[in-house]
C-alpha positions as semicolon CSV with decimal commas, in nm:
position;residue;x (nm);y (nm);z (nm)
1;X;0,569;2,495;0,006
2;X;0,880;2,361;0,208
3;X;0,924;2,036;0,061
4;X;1,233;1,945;0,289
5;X;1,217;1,706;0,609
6;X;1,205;1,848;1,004
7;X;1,460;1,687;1,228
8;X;1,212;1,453;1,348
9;X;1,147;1,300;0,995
10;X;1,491;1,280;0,935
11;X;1,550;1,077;1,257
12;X;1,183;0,885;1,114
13;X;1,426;0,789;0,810
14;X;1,740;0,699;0,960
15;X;1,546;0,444;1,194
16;X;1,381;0,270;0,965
17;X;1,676;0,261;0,652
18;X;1,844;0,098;0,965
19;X;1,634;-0,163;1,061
20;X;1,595;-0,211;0,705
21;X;1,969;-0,251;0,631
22;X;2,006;-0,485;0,896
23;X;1,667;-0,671;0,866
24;X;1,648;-0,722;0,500
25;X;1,981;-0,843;0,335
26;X;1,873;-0,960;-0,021
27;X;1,883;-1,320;0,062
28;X;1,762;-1,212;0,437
29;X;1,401;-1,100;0,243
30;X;1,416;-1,420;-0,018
31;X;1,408;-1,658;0,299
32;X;1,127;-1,441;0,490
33;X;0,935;-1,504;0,149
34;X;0,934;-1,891;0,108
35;X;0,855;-1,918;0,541
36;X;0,451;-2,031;0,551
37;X;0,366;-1,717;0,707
38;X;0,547;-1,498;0,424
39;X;0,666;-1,235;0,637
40;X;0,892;-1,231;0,944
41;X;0,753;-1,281;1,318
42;X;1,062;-1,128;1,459
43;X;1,084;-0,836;1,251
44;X;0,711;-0,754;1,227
45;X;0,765;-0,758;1,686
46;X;1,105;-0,473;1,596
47;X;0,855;-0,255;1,366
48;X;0,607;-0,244;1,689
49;X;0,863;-0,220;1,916
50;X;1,011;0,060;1,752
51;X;0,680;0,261;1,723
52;X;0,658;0,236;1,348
53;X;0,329;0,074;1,381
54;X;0,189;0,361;1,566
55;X;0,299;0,637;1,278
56;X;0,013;0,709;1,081
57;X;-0,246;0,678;1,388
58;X;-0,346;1,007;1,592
59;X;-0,282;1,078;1,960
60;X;-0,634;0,952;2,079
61;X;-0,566;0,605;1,922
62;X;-0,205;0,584;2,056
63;X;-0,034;0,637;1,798
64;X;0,246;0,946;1,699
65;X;-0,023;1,159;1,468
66;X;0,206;1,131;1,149
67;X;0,062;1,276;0,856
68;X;0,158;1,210;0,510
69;X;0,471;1,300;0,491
70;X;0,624;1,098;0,726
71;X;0,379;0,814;0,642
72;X;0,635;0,843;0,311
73;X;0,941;0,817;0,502
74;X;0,831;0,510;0,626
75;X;0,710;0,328;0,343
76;X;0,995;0,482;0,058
77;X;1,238;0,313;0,323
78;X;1,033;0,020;0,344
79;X;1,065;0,014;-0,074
80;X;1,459;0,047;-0,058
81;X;1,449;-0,291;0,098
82;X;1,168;-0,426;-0,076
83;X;0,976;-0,523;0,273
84;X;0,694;-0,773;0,252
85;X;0,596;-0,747;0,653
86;X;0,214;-0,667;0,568
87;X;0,246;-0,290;0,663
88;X;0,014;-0,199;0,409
89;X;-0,249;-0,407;0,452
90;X;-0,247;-0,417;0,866
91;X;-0,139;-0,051;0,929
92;X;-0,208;0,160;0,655
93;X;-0,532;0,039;0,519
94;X;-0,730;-0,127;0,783
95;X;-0,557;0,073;1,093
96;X;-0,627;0,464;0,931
97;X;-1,005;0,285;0,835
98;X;-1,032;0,216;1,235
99;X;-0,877;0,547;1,324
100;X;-1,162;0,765;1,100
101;X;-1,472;0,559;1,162
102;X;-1,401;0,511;1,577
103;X;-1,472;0,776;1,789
104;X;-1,185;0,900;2,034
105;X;-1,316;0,667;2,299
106;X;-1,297;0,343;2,140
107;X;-0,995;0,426;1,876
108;X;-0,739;0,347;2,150
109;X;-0,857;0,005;2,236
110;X;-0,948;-0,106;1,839
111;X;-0,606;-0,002;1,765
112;X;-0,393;-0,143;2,022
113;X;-0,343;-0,507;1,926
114;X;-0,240;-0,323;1,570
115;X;0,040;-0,095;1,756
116;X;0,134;-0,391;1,982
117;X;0,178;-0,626;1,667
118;X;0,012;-0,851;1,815
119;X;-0,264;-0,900;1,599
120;X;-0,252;-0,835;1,167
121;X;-0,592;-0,721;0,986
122;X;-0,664;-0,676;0,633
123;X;-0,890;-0,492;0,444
124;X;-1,137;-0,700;0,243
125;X;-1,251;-0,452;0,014
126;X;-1,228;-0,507;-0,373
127;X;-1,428;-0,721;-0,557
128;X;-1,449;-0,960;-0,833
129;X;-1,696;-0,759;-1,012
130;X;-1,585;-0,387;-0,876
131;X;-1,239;-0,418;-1,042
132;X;-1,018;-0,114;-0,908
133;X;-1,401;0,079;-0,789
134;X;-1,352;0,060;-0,393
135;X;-1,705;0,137;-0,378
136;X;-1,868;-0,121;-0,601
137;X;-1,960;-0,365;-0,357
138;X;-2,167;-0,655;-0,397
139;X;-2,090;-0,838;-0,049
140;X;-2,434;-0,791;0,151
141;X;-2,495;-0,761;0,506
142;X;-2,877;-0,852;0,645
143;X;-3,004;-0,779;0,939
144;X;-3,074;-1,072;1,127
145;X;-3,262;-0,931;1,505
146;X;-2,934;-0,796;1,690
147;X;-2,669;-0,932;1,432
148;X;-2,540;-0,939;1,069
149;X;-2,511;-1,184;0,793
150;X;-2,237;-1,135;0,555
151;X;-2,247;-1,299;0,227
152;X;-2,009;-1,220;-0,094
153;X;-1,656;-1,258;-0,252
154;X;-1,342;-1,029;-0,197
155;X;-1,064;-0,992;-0,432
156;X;-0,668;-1,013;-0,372
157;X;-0,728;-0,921;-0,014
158;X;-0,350;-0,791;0,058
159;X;-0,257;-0,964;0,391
160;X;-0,600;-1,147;0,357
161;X;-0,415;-1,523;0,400
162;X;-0,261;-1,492;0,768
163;X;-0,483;-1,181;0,904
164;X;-0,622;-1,254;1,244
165;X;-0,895;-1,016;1,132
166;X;-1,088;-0,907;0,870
167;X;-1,217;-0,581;0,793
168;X;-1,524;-0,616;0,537
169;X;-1,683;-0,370;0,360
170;X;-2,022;-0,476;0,265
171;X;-2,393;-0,329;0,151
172;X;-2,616;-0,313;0,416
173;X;-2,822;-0,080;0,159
174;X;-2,864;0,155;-0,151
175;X;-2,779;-0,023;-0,478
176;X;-2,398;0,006;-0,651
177;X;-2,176;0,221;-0,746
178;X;-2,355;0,445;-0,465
179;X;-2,136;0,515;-0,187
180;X;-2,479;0,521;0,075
181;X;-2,498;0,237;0,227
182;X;-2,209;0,108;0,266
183;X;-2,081;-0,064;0,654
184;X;-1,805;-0,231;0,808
185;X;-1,765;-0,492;0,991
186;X;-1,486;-0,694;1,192
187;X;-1,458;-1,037;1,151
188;X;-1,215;-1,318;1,277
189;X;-1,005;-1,437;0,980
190;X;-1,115;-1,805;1,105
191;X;-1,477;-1,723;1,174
192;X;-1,730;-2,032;1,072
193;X;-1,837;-1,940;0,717
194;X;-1,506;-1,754;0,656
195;X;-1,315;-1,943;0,334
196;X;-0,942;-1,805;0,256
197;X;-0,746;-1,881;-0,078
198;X;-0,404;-1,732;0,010
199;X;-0,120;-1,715;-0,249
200;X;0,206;-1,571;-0,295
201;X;0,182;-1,229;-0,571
202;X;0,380;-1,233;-0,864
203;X;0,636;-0,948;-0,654
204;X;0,667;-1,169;-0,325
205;X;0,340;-1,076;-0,119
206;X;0,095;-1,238;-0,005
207;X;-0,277;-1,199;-0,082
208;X;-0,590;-1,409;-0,029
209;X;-0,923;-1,484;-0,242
210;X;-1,176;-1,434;0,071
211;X;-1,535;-1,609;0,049
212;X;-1,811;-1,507;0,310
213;X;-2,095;-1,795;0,325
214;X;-2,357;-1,642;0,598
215;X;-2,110;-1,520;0,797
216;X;-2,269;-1,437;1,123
217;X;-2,172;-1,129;1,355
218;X;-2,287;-0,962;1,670
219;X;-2,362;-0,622;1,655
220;X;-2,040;-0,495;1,803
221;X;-1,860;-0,606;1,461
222;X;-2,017;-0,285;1,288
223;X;-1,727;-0,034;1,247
224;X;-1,844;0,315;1,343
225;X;-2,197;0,394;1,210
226;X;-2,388;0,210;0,995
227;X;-2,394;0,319;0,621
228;X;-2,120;0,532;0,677
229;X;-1,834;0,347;0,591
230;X;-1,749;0,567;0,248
231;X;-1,556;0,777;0,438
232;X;-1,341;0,608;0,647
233;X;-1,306;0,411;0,354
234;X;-1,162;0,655;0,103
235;X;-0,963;0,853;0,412
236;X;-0,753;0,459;0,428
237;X;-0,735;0,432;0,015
238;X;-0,597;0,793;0,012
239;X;-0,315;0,698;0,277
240;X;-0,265;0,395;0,094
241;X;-0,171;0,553;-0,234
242;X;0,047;0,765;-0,073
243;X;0,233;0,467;0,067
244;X;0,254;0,238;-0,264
245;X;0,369;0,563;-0,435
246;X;0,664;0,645;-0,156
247;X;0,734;0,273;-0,154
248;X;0,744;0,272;-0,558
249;X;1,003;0,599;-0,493
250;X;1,231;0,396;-0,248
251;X;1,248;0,084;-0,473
252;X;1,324;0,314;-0,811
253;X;1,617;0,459;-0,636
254;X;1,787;0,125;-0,566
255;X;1,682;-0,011;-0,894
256;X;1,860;0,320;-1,035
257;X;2,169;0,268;-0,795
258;X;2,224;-0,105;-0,933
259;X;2,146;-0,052;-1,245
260;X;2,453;0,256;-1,196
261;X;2,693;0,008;-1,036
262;X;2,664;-0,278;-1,299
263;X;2,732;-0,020;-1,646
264;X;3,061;0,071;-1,424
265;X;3,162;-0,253;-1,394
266;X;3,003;-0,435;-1,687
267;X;3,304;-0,452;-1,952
268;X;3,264;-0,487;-2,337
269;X;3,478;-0,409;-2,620
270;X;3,735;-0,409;-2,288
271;X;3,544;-0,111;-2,132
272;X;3,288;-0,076;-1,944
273;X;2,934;0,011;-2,091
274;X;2,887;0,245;-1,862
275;X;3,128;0,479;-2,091
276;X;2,880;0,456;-2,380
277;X;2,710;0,797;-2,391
278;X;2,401;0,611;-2,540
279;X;2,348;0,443;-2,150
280;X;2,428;0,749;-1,971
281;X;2,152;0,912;-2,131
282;X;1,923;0,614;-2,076
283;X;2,072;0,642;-1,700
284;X;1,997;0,967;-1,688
285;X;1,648;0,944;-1,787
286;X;1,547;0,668;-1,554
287;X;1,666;0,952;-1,278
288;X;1,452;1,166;-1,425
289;X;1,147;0,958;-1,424
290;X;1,256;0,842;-1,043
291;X;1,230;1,240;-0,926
292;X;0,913;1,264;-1,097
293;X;0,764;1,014;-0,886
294;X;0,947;1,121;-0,552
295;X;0,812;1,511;-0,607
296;X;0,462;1,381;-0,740
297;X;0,436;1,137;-0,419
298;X;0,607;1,413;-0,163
299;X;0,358;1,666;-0,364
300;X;0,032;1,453;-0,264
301;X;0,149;1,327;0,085
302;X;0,101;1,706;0,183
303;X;-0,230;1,731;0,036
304;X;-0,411;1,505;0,279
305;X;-0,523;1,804;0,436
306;X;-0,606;2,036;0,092
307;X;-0,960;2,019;-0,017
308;X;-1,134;1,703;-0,123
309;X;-1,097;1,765;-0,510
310;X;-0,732;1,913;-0,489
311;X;-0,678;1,633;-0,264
312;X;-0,815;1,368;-0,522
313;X;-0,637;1,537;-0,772
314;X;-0,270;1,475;-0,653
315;X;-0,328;1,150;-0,564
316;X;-0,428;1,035;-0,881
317;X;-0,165;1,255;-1,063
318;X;0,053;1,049;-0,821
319;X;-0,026;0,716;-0,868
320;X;-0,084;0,762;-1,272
321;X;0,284;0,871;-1,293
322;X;0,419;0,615;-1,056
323;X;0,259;0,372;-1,313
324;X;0,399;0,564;-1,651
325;X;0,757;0,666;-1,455
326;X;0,827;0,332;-1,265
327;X;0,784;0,068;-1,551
328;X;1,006;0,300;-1,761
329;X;1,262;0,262;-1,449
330;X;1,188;-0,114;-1,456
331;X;1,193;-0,194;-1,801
332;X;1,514;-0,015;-1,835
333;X;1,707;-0,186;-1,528
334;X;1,604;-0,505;-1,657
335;X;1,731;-0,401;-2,036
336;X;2,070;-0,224;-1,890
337;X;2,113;-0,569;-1,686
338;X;2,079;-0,784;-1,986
339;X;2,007;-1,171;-1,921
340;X;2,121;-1,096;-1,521
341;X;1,819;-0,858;-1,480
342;X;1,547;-1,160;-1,562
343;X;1,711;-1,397;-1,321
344;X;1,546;-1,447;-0,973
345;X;1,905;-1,456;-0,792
346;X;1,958;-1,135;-0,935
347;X;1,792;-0,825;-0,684
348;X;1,691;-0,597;-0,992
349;X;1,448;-0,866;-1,138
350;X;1,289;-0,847;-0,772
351;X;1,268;-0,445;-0,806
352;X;1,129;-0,481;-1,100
353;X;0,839;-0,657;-1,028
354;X;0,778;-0,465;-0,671
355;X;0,771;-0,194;-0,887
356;X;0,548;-0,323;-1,154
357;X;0,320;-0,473;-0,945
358;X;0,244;-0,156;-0,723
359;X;0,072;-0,013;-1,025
360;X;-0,135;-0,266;-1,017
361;X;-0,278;-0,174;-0,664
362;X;-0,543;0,046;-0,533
363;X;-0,637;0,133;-0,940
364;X;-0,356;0,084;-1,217
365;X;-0,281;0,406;-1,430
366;X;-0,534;0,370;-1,693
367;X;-0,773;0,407;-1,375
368;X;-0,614;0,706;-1,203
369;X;-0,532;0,904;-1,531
370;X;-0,936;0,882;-1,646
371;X;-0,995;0,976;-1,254
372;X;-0,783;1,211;-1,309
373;X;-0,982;1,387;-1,604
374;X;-1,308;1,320;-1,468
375;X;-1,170;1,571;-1,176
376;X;-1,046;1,823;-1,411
377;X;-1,367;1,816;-1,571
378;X;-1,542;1,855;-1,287
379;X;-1,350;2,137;-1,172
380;X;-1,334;2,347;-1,504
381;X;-1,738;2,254;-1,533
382;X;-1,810;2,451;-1,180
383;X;-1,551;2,701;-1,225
């Protein structure tokens, strides 16, 4: 398998590490955080304008058909600068949920206020209860004549605070952890019934606490068919692991690069530690664990295509190591850094976390490695 880029990915990653390098300055991002909408208008309006909010979307919906791989060149790029526009959560999640449940016909005009940036959407998804299971869901949806009544909780809803739109996941039958049954529905983030507890995350996004009180929608909120929201559902949580994991890649490189430049210039004993064969072998190993992840993540993001349980397999091989490798690469920077690596005006500590936290999303290791093993079981069982 050619793992290398064509010379249209290549010219993917140059635009955005541009727009990057002159959009997100260190103390460019830690101003964009503490704003009330934690992310920038103005640079969320260059991402559309640019087309990077058409990537991932096929032809039919408008959008440039990008697959995984150069879903990773956007998001590893997006890591380097440690972005917190709500890509994810608008684009990647609920967008590639629109673009598998719509048919051809109605994908362009779902999708266009996405592409446009004119309009942010969130997937409400998780739950209290569910913990990382996507498809334990508890939020029902009763048939009321022609319309819907949505009642239940949703858990760290990423984006979920200043989405114009919610996409909810809810039972409209069968009984949990079964994946029958399941619908989606559209629903304005200000709709009567709607209650939203935003907050900043511990890594500089923002997320929301989202209560639905007999929420009441027409029958042209149901997504696609209705029951069938499983798939849809899992093709979005696949593309979304591929992004935290290519995001995790781009923010373990720079965390790698600092941590490089301050044992060169860090002085003790009058030279610097950086000398110390002990730290270039804990250098070198925090490489090491960064390629894992970049191959592992590169290695999936070409396997949304493979069959489903290959498929399943790399991404959770993916996201288990990104968990294992990255808080190796974070615990390290922060240990190489000494004091300066736990102080907020230092970048690394803000690597750190990003790179922390992304374990923590879309099922943490522990979840992916037993997911992992159940697969393997699976397949050796039928083979």
């Amino acid at each position: 398998m050619d793992f290398s880029y064509s010379d249209e990915q290549r010219m993917l990653k140059d635009m955005v590490d541009r727009v990057v390098a002159d959009q997100y300055s260190f103390e460019q991002r830690e101003k964009i955080i503490k704003s009330d909408t934690g992310y920038s208008p103005e640079v969320w309006s260059q991402f559309a304008e640019l087309g990077l909010l058409a990537v991932p979307f096929s032809e039919a919906a408008g959008g440039f058909n990008g697959g995984g791989a150069e879903l990773m060149v956007v998001a590893e790029g997006f890591g380097r600068g440690l972005v917190v526009e709500p890509y994810l959560s608008t684009v990647v999640l609920a967008g590639t949920f629109l673009d598998a449940a719509l048919g051809d016909d109605a994908k362009a005009e779902a999708l266009e206020p996405i592409i446009s940036g004119e309009q942010k959407y969130a997937l409400a998804c998780y739950e209290p209860n569910g913990r990382y299971d996507p498809f334990w869901i508890e939020t029902t949806a009763q048939k009321d004549g022609d319309s819907y009544v949505l009642s239940g909780k949703k858990a760290v809803v990423l984006g979920g605070d200043s989405a114009d739109r919610l996409l909810v996941i809810a039972r409209s039958s069968g009984d949990n952890p079964g994946k029958n049954g399941l619908s989606a529905f559209l629903v304005d983030g200000n709709a009567d019934g709607v209650s939203r507890d935003g907050y900043t995350t511990f890594d500089g996004h923002r997320a929301a606490e989202i209560v639905l009180d007999n929420v009441k929608v027409g029958a042209d909120a149901l997504v696609g068919e209705e029951g069938g929201a499983a798939v849809p559902l899992q093709y979005a949580l696949d593309r979304g692991i591929i992004a935290l994991c290519a995001e995790a890649a781009g923010a373990m490189e720079v965390a790698c690069d600092l941590t490089l430049d301050y044992i060169k210039e860090r002085k003790q004993f009058g030279v610097p530690i950086g000398s110390f064969q002990a730290l270039q072998h804990r250098m070198v190993d925090m490489r090491i664990s960064l390629e894992k992840v970049r191959s592992l993540a590169l290695w999936a993001a070409c396997s949304l295509d493979a069959p489903d349980a290959e498929r399943r397999q790399r991404l959770a091989a993916a996201k288990a190591m990104v968990s294992k490798a990255g808080r190796h690469v974070a615990e390290e920077a922060i240990q190489l850094f000494g004091g300066m690596g736990m102080m907020d005006e230092s970048s690394i500590s803000h690597y750190a976390k990003r790179i922390v936290l992304i374990d923590h999303y879309l099922g943490d290791g522990n979840y992916h490695t037993d997911r992992l093993i159940d697969l393997l079981v699976e397949e050796n069982a039928a083979a």
